[in-house]
C-alpha positions in Angstrom: 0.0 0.0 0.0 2.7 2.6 1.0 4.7 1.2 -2.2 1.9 1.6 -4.4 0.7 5.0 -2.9 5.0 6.3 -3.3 5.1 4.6 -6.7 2.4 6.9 -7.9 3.7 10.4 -6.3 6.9 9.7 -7.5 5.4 9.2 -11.0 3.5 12.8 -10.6 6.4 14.7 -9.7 8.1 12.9 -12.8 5.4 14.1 -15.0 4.5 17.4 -13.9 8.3 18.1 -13.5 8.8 16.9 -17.3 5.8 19.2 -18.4 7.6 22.4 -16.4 10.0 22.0 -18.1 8.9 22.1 -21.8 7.0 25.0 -20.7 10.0 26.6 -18.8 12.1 26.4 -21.9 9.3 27.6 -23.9 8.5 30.5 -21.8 11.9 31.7 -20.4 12.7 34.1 -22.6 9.0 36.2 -23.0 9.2 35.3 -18.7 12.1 37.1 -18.3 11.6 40.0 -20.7 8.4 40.8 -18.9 10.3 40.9 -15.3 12.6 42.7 -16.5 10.3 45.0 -18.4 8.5 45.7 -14.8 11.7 46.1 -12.8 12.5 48.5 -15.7 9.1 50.8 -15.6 9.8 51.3 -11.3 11.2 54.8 -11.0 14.2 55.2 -9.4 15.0 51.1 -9.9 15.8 51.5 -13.5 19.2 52.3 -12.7 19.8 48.6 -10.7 18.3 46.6 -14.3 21.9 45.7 -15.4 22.5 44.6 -12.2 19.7 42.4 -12.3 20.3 41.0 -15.5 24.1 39.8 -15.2 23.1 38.4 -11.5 20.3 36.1 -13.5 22.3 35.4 -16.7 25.8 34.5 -13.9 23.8 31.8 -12.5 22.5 30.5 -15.5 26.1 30.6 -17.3 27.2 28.3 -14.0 25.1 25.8 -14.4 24.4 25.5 -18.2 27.8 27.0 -19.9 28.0 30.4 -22.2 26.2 28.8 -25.4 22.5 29.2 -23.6 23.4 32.1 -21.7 24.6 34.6 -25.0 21.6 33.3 -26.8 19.1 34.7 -23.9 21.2 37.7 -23.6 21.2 38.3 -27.3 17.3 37.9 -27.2 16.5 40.0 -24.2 18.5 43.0 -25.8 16.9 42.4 -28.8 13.1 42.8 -27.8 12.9 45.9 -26.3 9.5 46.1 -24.2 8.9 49.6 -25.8 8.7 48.5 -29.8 6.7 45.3 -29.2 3.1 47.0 -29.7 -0.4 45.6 -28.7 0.1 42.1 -30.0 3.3 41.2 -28.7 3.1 42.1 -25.2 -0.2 40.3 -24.8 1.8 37.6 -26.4 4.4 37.9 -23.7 1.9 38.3 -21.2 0.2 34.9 -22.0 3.1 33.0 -22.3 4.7 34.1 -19.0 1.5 33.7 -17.5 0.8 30.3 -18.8 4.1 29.6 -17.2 2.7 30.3 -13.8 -0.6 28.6 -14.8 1.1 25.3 -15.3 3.1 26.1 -12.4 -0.3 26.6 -10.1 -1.5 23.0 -11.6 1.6 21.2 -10.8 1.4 22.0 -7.3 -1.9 21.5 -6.8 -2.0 17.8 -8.6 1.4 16.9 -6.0 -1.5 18.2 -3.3 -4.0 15.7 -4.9 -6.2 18.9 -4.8 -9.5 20.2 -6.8 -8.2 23.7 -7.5 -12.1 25.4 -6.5 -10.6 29.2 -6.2 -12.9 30.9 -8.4 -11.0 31.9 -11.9 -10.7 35.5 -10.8 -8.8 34.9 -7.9 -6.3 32.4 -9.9 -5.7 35.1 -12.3 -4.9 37.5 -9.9 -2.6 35.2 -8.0 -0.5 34.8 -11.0 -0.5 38.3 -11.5 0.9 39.3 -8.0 3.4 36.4 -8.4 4.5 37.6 -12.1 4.7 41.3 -10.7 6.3 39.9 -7.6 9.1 38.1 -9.4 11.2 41.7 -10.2 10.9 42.8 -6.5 12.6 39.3 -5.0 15.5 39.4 -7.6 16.2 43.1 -6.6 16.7 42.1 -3.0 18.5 39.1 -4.1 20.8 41.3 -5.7 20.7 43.9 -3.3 22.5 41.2 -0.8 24.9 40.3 -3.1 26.4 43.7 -3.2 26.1 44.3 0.9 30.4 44.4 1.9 29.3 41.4 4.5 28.9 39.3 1.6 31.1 40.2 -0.8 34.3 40.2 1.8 33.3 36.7 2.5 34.1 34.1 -0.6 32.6 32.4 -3.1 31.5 30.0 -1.0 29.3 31.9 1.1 27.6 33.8 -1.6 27.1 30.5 -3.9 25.8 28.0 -0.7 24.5 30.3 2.2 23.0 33.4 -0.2 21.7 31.5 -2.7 19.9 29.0 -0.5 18.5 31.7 2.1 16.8 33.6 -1.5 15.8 30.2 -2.7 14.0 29.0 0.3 12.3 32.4 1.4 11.0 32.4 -2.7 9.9 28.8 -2.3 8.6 29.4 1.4 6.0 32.1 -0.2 5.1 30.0 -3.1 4.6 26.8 -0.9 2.3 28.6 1.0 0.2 30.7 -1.1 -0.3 28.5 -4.6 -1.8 25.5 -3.3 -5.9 25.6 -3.0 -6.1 25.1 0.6 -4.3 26.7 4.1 -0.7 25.7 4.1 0.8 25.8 7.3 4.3 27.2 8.6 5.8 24.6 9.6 5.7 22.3 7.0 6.0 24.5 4.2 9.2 26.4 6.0 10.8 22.5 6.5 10.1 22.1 2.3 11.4 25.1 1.4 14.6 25.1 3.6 15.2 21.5 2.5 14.3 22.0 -1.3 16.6 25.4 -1.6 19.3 23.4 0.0 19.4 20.8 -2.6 19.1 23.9 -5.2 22.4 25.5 -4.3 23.7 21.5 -4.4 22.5 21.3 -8.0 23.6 24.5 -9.2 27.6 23.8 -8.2 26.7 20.1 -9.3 26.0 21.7 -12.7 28.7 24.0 -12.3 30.9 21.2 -11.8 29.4 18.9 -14.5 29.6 21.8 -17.0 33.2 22.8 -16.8 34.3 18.9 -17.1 32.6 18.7 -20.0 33.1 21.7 -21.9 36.6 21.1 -21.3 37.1 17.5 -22.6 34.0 17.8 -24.9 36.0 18.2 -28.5 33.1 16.6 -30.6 30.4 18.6 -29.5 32.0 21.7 -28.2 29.7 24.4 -26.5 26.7 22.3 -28.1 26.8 20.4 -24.9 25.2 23.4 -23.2 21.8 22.9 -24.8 21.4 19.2 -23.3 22.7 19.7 -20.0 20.7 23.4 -19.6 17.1 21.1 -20.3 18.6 18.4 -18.0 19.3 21.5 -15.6 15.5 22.4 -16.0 14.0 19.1 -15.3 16.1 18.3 -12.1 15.1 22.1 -10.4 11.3 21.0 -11.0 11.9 17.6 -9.7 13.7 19.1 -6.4 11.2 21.7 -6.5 7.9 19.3 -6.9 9.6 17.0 -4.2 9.3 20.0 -1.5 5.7 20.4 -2.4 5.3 16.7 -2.1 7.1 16.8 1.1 5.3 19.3 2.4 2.0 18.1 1.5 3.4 15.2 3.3 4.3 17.0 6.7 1.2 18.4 6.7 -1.4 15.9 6.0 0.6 13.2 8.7 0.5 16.0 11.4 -3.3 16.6 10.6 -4.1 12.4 10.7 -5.9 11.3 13.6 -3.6 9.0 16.5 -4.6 5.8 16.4 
């Protein structure tokens, strides 16, 4: 019974991770040029977007190599937010918000939940977290450049910073996507566990990268494209896990003592 019940969450995270994934790498791009877009349109916060943008396009360059990372960068310069017109923000729009859509239904299906929020109020969740997503990458940043971090090493900033950000992001998301209350503790135990194994898989992919760009003669920086959707799939399946974990905590410590 407790086989059968693991066999089958294990085979939802597998397939809801696999389906983030197609749509991550679908909607990256028109995802990130609409964050960026916002963070650009704050006065006063304009003058931190470059900032922004190398902090995101660094971390990505870790873990999937420079082949990924200048074709992003070439695209986000490209499409500037101001020539798009009518048609092409809205298509930005949808896309990044079918993102967080999919995103919404993942979570809820690892909950083995019937989302019942009325359409309204699941369109303005994914609203707050699309308009959200600028504001936590400016305080990421913002960290980065306090002296206390910066005098301290690589280490530090890659391992303790990284998976503070990731948990508090995944903490909030934990608690407020599912359709039903989410409490503290079990989401705060996900999210500290799951942004933990984050930071592990980014220098894992830092690691794998480097080894293989360097002995890689066939291939050459072609590598990059496999190993950034192999990147992709293992963040939703350590991502998935914490909300399986945490629907876990929660529904054991809710189960009557026999």
């Amino acid at each position: 019974m407790a086989f059968t019940r693991l066999n089958e969450e294990l085979n939802d995270i597998r397939f809801a991770a696999s389906s983030l994934a197609f749509s991550t790498l679908l909607s990256i791009i028109p995802f990130l040029i609409i964050v960026l877009a916002i963070f650009q349109s704050i006065g006063g916060l304009e003058e931190f977007y470059p900032k922004i943008e190398s902090v995101m396009l660094n971390y990505l360059k870790e873990a999937t190599g420079s082949t990924v990372t200048k074709y992003i960068k070439n695209s986000l310069q490209n499409v500037k937010p101001s020539t798009l017109g009518i048609s092409g923000a809205l298509l930005l729009l949808f896309a990044s918000l079918g993102l967080i859509r999919n995103i919404d239904y993942a979570f809820n299906k690892i909950w083995k939940l019937k989302i019942s929020k009325p359409i309204y109020k699941r369109i303005w969740l994914h609203w707050i977290i699309l308009l959200a997503a600028p504001f936590t990458l400016a305080i990421f940043t913002g960290l980065k450049s306090i002296t206390f971090f910066s005098k301290t090493g690589q280490a530090l900033e890659h391992h303790f910073l990284f998976s503070v950000w990731t948990a508090g992001l995944l903490f909030v998301l934990y608690i407020t996507i599912p359709d039903t209350k989410v409490k503290f503790t079990p989401a705060a135990i996900s999210a500290a566990l799951a942004g933990i194994a984050l930071s592990l898989v980014q220098n894992s992919f830092l690691w794998l990268s480097l080894r293989l760009f360097k002995n890689n003669k066939i291939y050459g920086s072609l590598v990059s494209f496999p190993i950034f959707l192999v990147w992709l799939l293992v963040i939703w399946y350590v991502v998935l896990t914490g909300v399986a974990l945490c629907a876990y905590l929660q529904n054991i410590k809710a189960s009557p003592k026999v």
